[in-house]
C-alpha positions in Angstrom: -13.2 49.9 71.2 -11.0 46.8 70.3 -7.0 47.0 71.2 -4.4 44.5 70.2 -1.7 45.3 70.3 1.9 42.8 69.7 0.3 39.3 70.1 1.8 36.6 69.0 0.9 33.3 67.8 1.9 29.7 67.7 0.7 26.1 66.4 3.3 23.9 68.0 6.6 25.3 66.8 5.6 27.0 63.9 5.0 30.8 65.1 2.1 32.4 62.8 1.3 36.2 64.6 4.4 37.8 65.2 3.8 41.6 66.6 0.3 42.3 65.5 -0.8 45.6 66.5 -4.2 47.1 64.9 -7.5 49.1 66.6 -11.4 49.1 65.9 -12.8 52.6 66.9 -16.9 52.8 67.8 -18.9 52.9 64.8 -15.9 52.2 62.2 -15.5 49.6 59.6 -11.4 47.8 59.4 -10.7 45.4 56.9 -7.7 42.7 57.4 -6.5 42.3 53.9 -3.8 40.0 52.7 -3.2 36.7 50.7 -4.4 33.4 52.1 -2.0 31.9 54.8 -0.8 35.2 55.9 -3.1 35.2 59.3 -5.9 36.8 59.2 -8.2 33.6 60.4 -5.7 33.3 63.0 -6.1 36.9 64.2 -9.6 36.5 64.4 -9.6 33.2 66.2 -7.3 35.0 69.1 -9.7 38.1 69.4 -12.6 35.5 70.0 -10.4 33.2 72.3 -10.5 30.5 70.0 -6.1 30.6 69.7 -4.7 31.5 72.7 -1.6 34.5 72.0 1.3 33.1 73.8 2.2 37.1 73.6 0.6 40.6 73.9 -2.9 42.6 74.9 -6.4 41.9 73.5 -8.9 44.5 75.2 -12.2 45.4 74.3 -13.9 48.3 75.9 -10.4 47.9 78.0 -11.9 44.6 79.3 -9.0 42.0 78.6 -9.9 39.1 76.3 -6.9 36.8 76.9 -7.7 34.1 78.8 -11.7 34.1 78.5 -13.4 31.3 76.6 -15.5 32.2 73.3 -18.8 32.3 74.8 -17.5 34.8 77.4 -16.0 37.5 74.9 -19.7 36.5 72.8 -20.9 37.7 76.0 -19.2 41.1 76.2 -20.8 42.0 72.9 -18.5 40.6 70.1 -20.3 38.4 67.3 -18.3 36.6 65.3 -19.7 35.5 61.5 -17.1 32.6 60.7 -15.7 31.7 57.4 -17.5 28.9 56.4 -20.6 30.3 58.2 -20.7 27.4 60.2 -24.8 27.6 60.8 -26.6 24.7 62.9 -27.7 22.2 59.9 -30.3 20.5 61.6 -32.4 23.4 63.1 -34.0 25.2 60.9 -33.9 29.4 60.3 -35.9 30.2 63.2 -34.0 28.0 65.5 -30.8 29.4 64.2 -31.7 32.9 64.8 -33.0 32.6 68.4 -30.6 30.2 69.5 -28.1 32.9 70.5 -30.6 36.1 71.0 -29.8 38.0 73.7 -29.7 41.6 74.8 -27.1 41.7 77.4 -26.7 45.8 76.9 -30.0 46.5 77.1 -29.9 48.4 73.3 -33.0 50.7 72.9 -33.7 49.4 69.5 -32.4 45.8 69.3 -31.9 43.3 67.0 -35.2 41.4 66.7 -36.5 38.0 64.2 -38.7 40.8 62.8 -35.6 43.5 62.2 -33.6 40.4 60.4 -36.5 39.2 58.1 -36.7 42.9 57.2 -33.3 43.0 56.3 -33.3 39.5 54.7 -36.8 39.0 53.2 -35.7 35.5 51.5 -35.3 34.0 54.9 -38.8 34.9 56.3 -39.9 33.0 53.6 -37.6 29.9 54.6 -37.9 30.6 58.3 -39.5 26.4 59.0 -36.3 25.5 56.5 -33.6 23.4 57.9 -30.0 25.4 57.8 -28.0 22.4 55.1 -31.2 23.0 52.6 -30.5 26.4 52.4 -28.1 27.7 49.5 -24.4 29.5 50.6 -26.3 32.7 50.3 -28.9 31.9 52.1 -26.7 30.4 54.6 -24.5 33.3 54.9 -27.5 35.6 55.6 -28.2 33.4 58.5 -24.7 33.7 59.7 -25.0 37.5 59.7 -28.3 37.3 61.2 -27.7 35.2 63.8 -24.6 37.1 65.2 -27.0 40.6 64.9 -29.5 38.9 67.0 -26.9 38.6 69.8 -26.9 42.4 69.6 -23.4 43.1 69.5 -20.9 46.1 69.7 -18.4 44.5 67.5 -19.1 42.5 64.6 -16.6 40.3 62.7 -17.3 38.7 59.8 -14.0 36.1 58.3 -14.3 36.2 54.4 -18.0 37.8 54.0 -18.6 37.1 50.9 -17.0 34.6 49.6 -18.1 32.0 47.1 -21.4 33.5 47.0 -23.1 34.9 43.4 -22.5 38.2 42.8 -25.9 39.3 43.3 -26.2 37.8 46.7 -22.8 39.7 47.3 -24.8 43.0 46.6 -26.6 41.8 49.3 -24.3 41.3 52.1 -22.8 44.4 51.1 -26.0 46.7 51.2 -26.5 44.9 54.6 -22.9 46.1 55.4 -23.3 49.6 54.6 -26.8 49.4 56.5 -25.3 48.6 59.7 -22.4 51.1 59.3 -24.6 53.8 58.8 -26.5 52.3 62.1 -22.9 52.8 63.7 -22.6 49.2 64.6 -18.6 48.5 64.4 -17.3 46.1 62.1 -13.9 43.9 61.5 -13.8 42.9 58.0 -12.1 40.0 56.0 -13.1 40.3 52.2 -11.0 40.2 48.7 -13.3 42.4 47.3 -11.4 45.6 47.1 -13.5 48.0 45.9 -16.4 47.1 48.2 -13.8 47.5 50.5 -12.2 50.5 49.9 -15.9 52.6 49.8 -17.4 50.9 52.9 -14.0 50.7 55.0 -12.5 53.5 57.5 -9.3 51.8 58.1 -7.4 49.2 56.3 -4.6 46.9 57.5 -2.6 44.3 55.3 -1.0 41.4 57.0 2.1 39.7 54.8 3.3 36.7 56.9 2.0 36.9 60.3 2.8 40.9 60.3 1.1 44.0 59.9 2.7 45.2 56.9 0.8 47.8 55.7 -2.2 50.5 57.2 -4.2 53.4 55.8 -7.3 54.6 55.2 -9.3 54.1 51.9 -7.9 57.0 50.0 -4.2 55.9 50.5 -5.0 52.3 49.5 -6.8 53.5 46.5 -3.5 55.8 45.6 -1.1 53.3 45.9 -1.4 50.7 43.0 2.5 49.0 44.3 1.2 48.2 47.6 -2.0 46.0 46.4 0.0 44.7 43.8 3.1 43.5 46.5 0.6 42.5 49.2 -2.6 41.7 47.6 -2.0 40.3 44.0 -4.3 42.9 42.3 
């Protein structure tokens, strides 16, 4: 479904991507692991045309994503849920979910308000809420359900869970698992190893702009010196 393969990255001199070569097959789950500052933003950024690669192949569905603006590989049926979330302050939840909503594909059972309140009952109940007067979780919950509604094939999501309580990160992960076993494919940035390692397929590290490392979740789990080199834990 999703192909890069050697692209390369650069803000003004300083060259960040050097090589990186990973896949997302239909209906899996990938995590990019690694430390902060080794790339992973930056990776996602050029897969959404937000960096331009001055090097190597992004296709999707063997369309080629170099080149296109954001809203045109949104389009195509890639939904991006940024760190940060980055949700519309002043509109509230309703407005944030139907902002975007589209089904471009045509999906026989697609995302609707109704589907995402299901999943997220706390933000039917905030629905007339303005997106700054919600809490991170809440906030985060929007995110994902705002990138659902623009029924996608791909869904990204840069540091899923972070900052959030652990019981809201319960949530996100039941969500996560939900839409897996839905066989929506997923690109996944997260610290959280062991939710990780049970919900992922495939796993690449990335240790200074490279792809150092990649296995599934068995191999990671088995091999205590390669978190510890690459990951800290």
């Amino acid at each position: 479904m999703l192909d890069i393969s050697g692209i390369e990255t650069f803000y003004g001199e300083s060259q960040i991507l050097f090589g990186v070569t990973l896949q997302v097959k239909a209906g899996q789950v990938v995590t990019l692991l690694g430390r902060n500052g080794m790339g992973k933003t930056t990776t996602v950024n050029a897969i959404m045309g937000l960096k331009e690669p001055s090097g190597g192949s992004i296709r999707f569905r063997k369309l080629a994503l170099r080149g296109l603006p954001s809203h045109a590989i949104a389009q195509h049926g890639i939904a991006l849920v940024p760190e940060g979330r980055q949700i519309f302050p002043n509109l509230t939840v309703y407005e944030n979910l139907v902002a975007t909503a589209a089904n471009r594909r045509n999906a026989s059972r697609p995302w609707t308000l109704e589907r995402i309140f299901e999943m997220f009952p706390s933000l039917e109940s905030r629905r007339s809420n303005r997106g700054d007067s919600l809490s991170g979780g809440e906030q985060q919950m929007l995110a994902i359900g705002r990138a659902l509604m623009t029924n996608p094939e791909l869904l990204i999501l840069d540091e899923a869970t972070e900052g959030l309580a652990p019981m809201i990160r319960s949530e996100i992960w039941r969500c996560l698992e939900m839409l897996k076993a839905e066989g929506l494919a997923i690109l996944l940035i997260d610290k959280n190893l062991e939710a990780l390692t049970r919900i992922g397929d495939w796993h690449y590290i990335m240790e200074k702009g490279r792809i150092a490392w990649s296995g599934d979740s068995t191999a990671l789990a088995a091999d205590p010196e390669i978190r510890v080199r690459y990951l800290g834990v």
